[in-house]
C-alpha positions as CSV (number, residue, x, y, z in Angstrom):
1,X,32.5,44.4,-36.5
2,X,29.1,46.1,-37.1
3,X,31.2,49.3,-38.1
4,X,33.1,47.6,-40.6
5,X,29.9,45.7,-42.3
6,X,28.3,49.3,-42.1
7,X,31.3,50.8,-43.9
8,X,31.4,47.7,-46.1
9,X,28.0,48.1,-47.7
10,X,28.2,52.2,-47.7
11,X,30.6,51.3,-50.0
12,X,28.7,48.9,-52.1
13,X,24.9,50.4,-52.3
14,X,24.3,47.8,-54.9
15,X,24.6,45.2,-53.1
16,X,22.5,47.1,-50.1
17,X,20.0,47.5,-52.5
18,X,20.1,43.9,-53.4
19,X,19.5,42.6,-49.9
20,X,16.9,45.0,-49.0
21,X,14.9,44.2,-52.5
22,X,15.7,40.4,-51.4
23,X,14.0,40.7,-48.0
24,X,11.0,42.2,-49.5
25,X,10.4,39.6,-51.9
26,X,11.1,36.7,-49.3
27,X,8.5,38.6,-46.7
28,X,5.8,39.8,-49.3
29,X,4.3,35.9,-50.1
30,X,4.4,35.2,-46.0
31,X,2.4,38.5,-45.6
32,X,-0.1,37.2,-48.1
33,X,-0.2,34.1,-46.1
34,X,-1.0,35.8,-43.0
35,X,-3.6,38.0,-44.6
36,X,-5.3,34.7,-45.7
37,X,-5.0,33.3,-42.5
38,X,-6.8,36.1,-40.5
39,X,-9.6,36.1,-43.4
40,X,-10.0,32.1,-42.5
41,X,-8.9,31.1,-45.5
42,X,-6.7,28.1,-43.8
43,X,-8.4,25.0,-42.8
44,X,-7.5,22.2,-41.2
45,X,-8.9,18.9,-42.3
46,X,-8.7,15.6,-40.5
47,X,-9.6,12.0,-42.8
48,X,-9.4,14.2,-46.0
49,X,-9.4,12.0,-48.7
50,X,-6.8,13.2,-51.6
51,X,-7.9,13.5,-55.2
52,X,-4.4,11.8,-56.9
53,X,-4.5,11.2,-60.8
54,X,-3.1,8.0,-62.5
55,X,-1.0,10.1,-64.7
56,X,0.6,13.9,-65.8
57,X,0.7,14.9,-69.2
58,X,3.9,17.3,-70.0
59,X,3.0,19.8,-72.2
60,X,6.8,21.2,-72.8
61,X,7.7,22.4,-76.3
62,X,4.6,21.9,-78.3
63,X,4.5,22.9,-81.5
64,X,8.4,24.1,-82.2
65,X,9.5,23.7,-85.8
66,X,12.5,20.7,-86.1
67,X,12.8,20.2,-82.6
68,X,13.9,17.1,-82.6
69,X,17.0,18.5,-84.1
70,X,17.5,20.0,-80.5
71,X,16.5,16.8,-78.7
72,X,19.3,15.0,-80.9
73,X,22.1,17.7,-79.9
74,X,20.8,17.6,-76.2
75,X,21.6,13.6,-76.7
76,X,25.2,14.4,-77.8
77,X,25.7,16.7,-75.0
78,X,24.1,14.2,-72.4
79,X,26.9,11.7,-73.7
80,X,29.8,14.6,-73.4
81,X,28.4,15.3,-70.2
82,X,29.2,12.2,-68.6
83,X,32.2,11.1,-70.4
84,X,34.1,14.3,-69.3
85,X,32.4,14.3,-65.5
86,X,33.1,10.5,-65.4
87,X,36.5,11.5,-66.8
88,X,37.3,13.8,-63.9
89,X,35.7,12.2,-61.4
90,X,38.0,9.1,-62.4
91,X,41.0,11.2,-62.1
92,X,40.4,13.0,-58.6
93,X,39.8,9.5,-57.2
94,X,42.7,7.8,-58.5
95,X,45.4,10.3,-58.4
96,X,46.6,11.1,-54.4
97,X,47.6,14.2,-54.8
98,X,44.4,15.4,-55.9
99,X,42.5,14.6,-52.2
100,X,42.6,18.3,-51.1
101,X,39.9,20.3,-49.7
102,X,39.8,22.0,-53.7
103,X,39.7,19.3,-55.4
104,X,37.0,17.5,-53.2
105,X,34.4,20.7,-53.9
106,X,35.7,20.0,-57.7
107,X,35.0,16.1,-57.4
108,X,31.4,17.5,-55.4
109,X,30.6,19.4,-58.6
110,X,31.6,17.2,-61.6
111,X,29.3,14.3,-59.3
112,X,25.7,16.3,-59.0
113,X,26.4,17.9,-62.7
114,X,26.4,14.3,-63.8
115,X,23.6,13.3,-61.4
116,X,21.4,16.1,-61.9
117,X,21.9,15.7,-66.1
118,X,21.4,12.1,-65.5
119,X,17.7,12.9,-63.6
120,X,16.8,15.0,-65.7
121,X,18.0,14.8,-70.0
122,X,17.1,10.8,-70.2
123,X,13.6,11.2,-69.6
124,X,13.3,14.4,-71.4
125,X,14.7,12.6,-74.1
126,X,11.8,9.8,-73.6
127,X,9.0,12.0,-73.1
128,X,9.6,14.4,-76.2
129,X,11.6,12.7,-79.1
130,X,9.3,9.3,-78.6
131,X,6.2,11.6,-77.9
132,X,6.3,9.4,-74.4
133,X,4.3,12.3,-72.6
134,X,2.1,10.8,-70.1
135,X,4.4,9.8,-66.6
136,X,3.1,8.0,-63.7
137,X,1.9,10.4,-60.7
138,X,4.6,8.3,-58.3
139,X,7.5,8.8,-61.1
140,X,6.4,12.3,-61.6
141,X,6.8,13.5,-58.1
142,X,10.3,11.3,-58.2
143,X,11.5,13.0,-61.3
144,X,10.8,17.0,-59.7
145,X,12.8,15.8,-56.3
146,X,15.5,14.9,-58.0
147,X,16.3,17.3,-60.9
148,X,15.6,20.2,-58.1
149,X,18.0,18.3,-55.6
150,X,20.6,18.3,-57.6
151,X,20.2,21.6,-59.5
152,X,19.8,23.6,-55.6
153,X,23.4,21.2,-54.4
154,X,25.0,22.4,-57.5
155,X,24.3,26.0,-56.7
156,X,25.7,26.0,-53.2
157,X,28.7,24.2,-54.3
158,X,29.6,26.8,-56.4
159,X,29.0,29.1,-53.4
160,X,31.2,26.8,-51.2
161,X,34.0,27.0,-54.8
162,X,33.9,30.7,-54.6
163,X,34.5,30.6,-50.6
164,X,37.4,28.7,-51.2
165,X,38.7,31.2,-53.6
166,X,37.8,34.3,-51.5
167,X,40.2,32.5,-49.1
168,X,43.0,32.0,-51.4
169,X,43.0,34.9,-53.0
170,X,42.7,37.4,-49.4
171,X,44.4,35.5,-46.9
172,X,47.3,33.1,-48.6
173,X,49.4,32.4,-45.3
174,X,46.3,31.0,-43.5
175,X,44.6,29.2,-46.5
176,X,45.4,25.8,-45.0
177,X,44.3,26.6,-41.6
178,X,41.1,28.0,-42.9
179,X,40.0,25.5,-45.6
180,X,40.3,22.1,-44.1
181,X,39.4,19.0,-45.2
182,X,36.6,18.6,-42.1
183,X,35.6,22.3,-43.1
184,X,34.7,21.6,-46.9
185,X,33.2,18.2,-45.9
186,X,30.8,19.9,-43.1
187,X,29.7,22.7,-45.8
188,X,29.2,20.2,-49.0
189,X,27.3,17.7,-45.9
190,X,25.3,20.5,-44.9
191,X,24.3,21.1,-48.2
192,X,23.4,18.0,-48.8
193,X,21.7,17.6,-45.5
194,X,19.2,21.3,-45.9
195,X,18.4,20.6,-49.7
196,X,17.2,16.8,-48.9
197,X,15.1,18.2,-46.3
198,X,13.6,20.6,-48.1
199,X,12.9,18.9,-51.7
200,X,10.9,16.2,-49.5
201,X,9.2,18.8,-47.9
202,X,8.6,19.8,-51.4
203,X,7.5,16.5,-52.4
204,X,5.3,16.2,-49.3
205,X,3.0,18.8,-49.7
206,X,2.5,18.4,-53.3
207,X,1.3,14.9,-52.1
208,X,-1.5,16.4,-49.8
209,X,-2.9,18.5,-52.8
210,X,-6.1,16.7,-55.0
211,X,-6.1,17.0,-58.6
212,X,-9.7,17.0,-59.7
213,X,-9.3,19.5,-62.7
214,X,-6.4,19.4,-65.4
215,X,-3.5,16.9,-65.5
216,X,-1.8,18.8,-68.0
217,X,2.0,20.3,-66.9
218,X,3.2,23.2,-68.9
219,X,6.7,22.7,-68.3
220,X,9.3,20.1,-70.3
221,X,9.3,18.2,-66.5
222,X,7.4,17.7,-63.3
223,X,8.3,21.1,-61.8
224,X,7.0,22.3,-58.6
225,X,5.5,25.3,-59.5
226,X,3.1,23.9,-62.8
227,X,2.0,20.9,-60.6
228,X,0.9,22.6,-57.4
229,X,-0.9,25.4,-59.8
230,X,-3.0,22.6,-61.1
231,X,-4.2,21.5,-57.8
232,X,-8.0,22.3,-56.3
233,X,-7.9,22.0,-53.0
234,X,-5.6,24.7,-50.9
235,X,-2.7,25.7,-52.4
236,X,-0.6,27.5,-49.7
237,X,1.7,25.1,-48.2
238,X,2.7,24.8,-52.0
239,X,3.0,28.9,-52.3
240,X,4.7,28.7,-48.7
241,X,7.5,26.4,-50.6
242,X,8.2,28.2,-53.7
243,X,8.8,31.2,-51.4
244,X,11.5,29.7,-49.6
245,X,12.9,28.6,-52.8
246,X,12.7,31.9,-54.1
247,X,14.4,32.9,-50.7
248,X,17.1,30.1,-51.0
249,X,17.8,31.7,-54.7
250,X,18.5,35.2,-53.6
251,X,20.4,34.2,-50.6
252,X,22.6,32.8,-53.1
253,X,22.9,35.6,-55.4
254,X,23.5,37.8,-52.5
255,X,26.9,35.5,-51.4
256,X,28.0,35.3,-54.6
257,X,27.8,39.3,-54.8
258,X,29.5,39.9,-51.8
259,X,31.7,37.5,-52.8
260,X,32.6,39.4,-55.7
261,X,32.8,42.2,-54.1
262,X,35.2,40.9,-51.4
263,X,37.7,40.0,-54.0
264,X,37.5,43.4,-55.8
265,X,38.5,45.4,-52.7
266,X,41.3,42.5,-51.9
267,X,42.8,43.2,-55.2
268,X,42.4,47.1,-55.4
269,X,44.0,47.2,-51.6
270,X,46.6,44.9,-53.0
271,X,47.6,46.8,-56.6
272,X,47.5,50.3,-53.7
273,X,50.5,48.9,-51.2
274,X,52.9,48.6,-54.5
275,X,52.3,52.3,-55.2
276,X,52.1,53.4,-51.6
277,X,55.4,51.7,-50.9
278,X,57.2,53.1,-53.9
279,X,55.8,56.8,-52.9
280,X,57.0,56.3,-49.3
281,X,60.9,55.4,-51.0
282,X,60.2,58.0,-52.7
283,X,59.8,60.8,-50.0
284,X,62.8,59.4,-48.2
């Protein structure tokens, strides 16, 4: 096993390189933590009274020429967005046939597109093309769990898609042995189950920071990384969490790659046996 993941990515240094430079990047911000730690930079407060404003002010596309031109095609793609996801959604459910383990990753993906375009295009809508920028400090914490919930779901189901393809694709005969109904449930549920956790995590911490400075977010929506920036009491539970996002990101780029790369060598060994067959015909 360890020979063959050894010979696997000799074979493929760019995806080497892409793990190692993956695990240097997730390690780096927790070495800076550390540092900070030893230099008593940490403290632990008991009975700290939070500084929490009424409101955020989104600072997103200010001062861009005719934008409102792009906030009325953003409606028009809102409104094909959940006509065609309702659309296939509608379909997968009614039809019989359709209730395979492909089909409910499909049915996964159409129903956080059009929950995640849902959480986050109304409001952007709201706040920009009725110049509605000030949101509630409650709503605004609301609005970043759920447009990152469903944007971090919809990543690993297309991981969980590409799984399902790799199966297909190298090992036919045992497809429907390997991908199982209880198996794509358990992976989509896990999902579900490690991205809730963490976006209220998320949401957590940024509710222990104070806000005694600037309300102002530069982003178009309540993202994590503008709002804990803003904050003036200690910021590195907040750093702690966009690290493990930025981990969570490159984990997923690193599947996908290997991914790839699995089905490139499935299909070179597979366009070889042809050729090595025909050559062994034509020696006899």
């Amino acid at each position: 096993m360890s020979s063959g993941m050894g010979c696997f990515f000799s074979a493929n240094p760019l995806i080497l390189g892409c793990v190692f430079c993956c695990i240097i990047f997730i390690l780096d911000p927790f070495k800076n933590i550390t540092m900070m730690y030893r230099e008593g930079l940490f403290s632990i407060t008991l009975n700290t009274t939070f500084v929490r404003p009424t409101k955020f002010y989104l600072a997103g596309f200010y001062n861009i020429p005719h934008v409102k031109y792009y906030f009325v095609f953003l409606c028009f793609v809102y409104i094909m967005t959940v006509l065609g996801n309702g659309f296939l959604l509608s379909v997968i459910y009614l039809v019989k046939t359709l209730h395979t383990p492909k089909y409910i990753i499909v049915f996964n993906l159409a129903f956080t597109d059009l929950c995640g375009s849902t959480a986050l295009i109304p409001k952007l809508l709201d706040t920009f093309l009725f110049d509605r920028r000030y949101i509630v400090y409650e709503a605004c914490l609301t609005y970043m769990f759920f447009v990152l919930l469903f944007g971090s779901i919809q990543s690993w189901t297309l991981v969980t898609m590409a799984y399902d393809r790799l199966i297909a694709i190298c090992f036919p005969l045992r497809y429907h042995s390997i991908i199982t109904t209880k198996s794509v449930v358990a992976m989509l549920l896990s999902s579900w189950i490690v991205m809730l956790c963490v976006n209220a995590v998320l949401a957590g911490f940024i509710n222990r920071l104070s806000f005694c400075a600037s309300v102002e977010i530069k982003a178009f929506f309540c993202d994590h990384g503008p709002i804990y920036q803003l904050a003036c009491n200690d910021t590195s539970y907040g750093y702690m969490m966009a690290a493990v996002y930025s981990g969570e990101f490159s984990l997923l780029v690193i599947c996908l790659s290997v991914l790839r790369s699995s089905l490139e060598n499935s299909f070179c060994q597979r366009s070889a046996c042809p050729l090595s067959e025909d050559n062994r015909k034509l020696n006899q």
